[in-house]
BALOBA-1460 file (C-alpha; in Angstrom, 3 decimals):
// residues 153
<rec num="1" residu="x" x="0.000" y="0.000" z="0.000"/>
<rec num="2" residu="x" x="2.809" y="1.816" z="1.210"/>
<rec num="3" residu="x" x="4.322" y="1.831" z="-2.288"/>
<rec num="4" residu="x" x="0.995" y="2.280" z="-4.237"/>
<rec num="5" residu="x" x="0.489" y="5.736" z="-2.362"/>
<rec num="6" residu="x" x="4.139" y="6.566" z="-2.636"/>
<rec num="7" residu="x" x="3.572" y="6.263" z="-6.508"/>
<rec num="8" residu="x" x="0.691" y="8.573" z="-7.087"/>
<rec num="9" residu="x" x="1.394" y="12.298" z="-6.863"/>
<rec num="10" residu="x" x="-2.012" y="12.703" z="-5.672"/>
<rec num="11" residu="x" x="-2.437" y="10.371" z="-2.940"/>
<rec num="12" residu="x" x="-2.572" y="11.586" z="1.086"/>
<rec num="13" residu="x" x="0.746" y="10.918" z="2.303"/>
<rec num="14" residu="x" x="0.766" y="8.615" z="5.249"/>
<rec num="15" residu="x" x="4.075" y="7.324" z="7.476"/>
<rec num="16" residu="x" x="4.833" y="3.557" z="7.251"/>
<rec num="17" residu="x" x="4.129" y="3.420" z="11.410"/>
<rec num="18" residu="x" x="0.456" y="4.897" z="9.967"/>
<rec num="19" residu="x" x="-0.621" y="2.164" z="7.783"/>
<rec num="20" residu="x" x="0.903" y="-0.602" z="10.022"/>
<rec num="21" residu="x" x="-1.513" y="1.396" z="12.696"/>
<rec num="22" residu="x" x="-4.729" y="0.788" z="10.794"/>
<rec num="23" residu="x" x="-4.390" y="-2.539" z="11.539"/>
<rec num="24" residu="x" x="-3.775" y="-2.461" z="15.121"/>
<rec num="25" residu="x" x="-6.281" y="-3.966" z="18.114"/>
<rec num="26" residu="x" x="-8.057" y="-0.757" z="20.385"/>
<rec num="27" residu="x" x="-7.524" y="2.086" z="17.690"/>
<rec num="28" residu="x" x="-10.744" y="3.706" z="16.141"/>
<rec num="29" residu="x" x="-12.434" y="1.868" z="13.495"/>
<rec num="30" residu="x" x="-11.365" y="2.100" z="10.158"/>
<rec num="31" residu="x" x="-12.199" y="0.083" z="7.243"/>
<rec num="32" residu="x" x="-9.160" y="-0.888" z="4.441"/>
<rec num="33" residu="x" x="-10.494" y="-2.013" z="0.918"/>
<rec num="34" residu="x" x="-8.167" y="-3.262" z="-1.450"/>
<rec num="35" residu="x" x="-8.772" y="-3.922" z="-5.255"/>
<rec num="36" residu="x" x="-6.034" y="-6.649" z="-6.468"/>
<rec num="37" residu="x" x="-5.552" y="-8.327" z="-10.078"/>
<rec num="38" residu="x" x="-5.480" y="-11.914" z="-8.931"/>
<rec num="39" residu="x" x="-2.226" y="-13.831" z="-9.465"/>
<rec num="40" residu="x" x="-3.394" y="-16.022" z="-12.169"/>
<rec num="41" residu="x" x="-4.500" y="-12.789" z="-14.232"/>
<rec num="42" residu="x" x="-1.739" y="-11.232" z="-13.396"/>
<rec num="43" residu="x" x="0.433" y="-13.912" z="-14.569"/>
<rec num="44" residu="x" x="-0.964" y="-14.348" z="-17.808"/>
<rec num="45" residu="x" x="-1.346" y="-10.517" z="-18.562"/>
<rec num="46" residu="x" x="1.613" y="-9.399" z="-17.492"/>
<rec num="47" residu="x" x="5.240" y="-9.604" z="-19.491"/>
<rec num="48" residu="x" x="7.688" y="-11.726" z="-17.687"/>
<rec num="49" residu="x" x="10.563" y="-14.011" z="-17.507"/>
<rec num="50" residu="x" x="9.131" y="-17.479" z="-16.836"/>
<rec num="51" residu="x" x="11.982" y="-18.207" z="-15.036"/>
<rec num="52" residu="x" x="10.257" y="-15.512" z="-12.739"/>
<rec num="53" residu="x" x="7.203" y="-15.344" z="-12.624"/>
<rec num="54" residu="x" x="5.085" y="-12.585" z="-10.531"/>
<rec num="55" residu="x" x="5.443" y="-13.462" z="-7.143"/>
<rec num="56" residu="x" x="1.157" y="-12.683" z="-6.087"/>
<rec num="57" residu="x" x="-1.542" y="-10.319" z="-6.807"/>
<rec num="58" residu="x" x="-0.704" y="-7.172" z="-8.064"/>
<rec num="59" residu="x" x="-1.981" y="-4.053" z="-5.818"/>
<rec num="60" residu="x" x="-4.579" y="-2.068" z="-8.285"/>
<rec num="61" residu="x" x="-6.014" y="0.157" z="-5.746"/>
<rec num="62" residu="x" x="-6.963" y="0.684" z="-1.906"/>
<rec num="63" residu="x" x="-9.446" y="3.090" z="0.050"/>
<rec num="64" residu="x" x="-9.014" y="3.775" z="3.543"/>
<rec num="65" residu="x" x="-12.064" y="5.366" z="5.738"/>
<rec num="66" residu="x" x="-12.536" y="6.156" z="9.323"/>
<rec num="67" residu="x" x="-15.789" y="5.786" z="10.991"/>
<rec num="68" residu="x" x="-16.427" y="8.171" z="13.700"/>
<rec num="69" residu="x" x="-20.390" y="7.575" z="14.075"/>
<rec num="70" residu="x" x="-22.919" y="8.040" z="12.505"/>
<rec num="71" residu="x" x="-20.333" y="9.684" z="10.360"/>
<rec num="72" residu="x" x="-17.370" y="8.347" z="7.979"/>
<rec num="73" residu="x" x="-14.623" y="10.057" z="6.544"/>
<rec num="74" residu="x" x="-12.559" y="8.895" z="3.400"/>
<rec num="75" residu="x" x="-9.007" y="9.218" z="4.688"/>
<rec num="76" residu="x" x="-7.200" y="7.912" z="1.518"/>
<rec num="77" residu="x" x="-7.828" y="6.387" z="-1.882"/>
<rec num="78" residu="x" x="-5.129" y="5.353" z="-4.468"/>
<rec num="79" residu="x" x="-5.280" y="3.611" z="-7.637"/>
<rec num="80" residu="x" x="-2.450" y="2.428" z="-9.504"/>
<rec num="81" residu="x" x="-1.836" y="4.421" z="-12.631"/>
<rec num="82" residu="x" x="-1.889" y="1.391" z="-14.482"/>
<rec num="83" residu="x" x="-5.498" y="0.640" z="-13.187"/>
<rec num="84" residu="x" x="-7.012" y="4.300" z="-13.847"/>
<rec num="85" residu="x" x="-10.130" y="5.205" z="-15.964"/>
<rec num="86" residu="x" x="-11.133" y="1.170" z="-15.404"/>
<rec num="87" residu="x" x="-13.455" y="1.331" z="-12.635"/>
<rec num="88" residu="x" x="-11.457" y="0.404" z="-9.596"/>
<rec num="89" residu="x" x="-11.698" y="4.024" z="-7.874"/>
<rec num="90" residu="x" x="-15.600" y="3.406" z="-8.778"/>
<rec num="91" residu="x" x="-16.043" y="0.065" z="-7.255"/>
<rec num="92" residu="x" x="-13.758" y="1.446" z="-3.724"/>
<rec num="93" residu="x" x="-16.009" y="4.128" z="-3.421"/>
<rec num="94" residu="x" x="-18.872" y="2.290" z="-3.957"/>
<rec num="95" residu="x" x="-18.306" y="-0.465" z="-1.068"/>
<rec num="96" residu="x" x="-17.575" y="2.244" z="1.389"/>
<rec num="97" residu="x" x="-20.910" y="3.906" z="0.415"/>
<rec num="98" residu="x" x="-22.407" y="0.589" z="1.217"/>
<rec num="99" residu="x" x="-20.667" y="-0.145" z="4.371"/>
<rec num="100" residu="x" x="-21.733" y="3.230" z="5.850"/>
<rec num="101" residu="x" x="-24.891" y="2.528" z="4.658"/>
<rec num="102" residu="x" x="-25.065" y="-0.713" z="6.663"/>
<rec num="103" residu="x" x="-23.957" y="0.678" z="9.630"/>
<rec num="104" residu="x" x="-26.987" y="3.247" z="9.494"/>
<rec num="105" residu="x" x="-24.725" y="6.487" z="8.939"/>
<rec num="106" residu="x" x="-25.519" y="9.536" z="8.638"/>
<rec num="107" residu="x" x="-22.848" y="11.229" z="5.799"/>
<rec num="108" residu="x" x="-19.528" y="10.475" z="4.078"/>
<rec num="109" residu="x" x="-17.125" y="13.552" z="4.245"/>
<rec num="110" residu="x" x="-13.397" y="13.722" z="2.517"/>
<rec num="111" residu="x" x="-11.290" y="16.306" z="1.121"/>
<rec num="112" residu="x" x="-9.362" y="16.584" z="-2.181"/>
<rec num="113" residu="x" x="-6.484" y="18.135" z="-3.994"/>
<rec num="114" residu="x" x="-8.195" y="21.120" z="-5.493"/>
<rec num="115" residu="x" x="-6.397" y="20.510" z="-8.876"/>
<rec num="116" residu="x" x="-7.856" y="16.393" z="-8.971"/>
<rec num="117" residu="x" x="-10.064" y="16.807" z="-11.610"/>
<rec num="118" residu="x" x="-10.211" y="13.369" z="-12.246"/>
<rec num="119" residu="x" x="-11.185" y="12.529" z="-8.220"/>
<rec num="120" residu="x" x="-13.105" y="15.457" z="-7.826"/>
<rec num="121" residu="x" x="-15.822" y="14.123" z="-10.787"/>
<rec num="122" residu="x" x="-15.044" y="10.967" z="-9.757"/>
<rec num="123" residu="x" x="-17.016" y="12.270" z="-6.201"/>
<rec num="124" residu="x" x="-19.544" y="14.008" z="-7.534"/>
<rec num="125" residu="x" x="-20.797" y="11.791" z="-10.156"/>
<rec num="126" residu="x" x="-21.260" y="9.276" z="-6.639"/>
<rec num="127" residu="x" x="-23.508" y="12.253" z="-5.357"/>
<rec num="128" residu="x" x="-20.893" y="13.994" z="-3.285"/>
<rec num="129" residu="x" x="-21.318" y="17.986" z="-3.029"/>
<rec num="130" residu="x" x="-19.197" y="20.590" z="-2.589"/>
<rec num="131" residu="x" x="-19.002" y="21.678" z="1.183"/>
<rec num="132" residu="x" x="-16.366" y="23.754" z="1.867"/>
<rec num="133" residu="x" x="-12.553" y="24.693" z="1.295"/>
<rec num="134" residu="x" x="-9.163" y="24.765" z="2.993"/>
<rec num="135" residu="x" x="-6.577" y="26.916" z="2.193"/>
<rec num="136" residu="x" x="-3.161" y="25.381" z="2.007"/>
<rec num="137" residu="x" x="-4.521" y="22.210" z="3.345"/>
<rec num="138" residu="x" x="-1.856" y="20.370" z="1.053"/>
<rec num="139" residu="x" x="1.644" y="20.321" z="1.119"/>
<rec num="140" residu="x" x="4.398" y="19.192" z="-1.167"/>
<rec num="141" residu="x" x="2.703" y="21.185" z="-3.531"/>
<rec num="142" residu="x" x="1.307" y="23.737" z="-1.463"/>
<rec num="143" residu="x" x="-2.558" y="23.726" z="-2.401"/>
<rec num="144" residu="x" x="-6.052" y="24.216" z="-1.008"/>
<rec num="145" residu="x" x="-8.704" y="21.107" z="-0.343"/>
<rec num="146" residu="x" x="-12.245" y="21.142" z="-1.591"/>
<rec num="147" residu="x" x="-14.484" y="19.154" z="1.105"/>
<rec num="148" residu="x" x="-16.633" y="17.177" z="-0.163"/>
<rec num="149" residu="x" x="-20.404" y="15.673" z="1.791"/>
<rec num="150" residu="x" x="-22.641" y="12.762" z="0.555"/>
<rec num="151" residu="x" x="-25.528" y="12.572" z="2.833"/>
<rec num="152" residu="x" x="-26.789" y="9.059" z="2.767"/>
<rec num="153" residu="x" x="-30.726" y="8.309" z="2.483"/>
């Protein structure tokens, strides 16, 4: 994941010691989705030596959310340039939309990079609206965040 996020110049930038903490007993709930070509798939599509062959699944894509009831709050979503335009940002959206819906919440809140164009339509073709902005909420470039709200039915 680490690597997948490290790779996209428009991905939240997390510490190592943060992504091994999502996974750790007693901290606030979060929920990790992963999209991954499955190793046979990935074997057969991808170029290789067959004296090495890919060694698993290949990473497409991952969404990270926080759920602080009866809110959630997208912390971080990453798809592998590879894997963009095909649906997999779609489909991680999509099951967090349905596991806030299942645990009756209210909203689903998250802020982008002002300049994603392709995230922010990516939101609000979901049904997310505009709520807000903050300035210099970015760094490395320095830029604002547009907040984004879907409130759930």
């Amino acid at each position: 994941m680490l690597d997948l996020e490290r790779s996209s110049a428009t991905a939240a930038r997390w510490t190592e010691q943060q992504y091994h903490q999502l996974f750790a007993n007693g901290v606030a709930e979060r929920l990790a989705l992963v999209a991954e070509m499955p190793f046979a798939a990935n074997h057969e599509a991808a170029k290789y030596d067959p004296a090495e062959p890919p060694a698993g699944p290949s990473l497409l894509g991952f969404l990270i959310a926080h759920h602080i009831p009866p809110e959630w709050e997208l912390e971080n979503i990453v798809v592998a340039s590879s894997a963009r335009r095909r649906g997999v940002g779609n489909r991680l959206l999509h099951a967090l939309l349905a596991a806030a819906r299942e645990t009756n919440s209210h909203a689903v809140f998250l802020e982008v990079r002002e300049s994603n164009a392709a995230a922010r339509t990516l939101y609000e073709k979901a049904g997310f609206k505009p709520a807000g902005r903050r300035k210099s909420y970015y760094t490395n470039p320095l830029e604002g965040a547009v907040l984004y709200r879907l409130t759930l039915p």
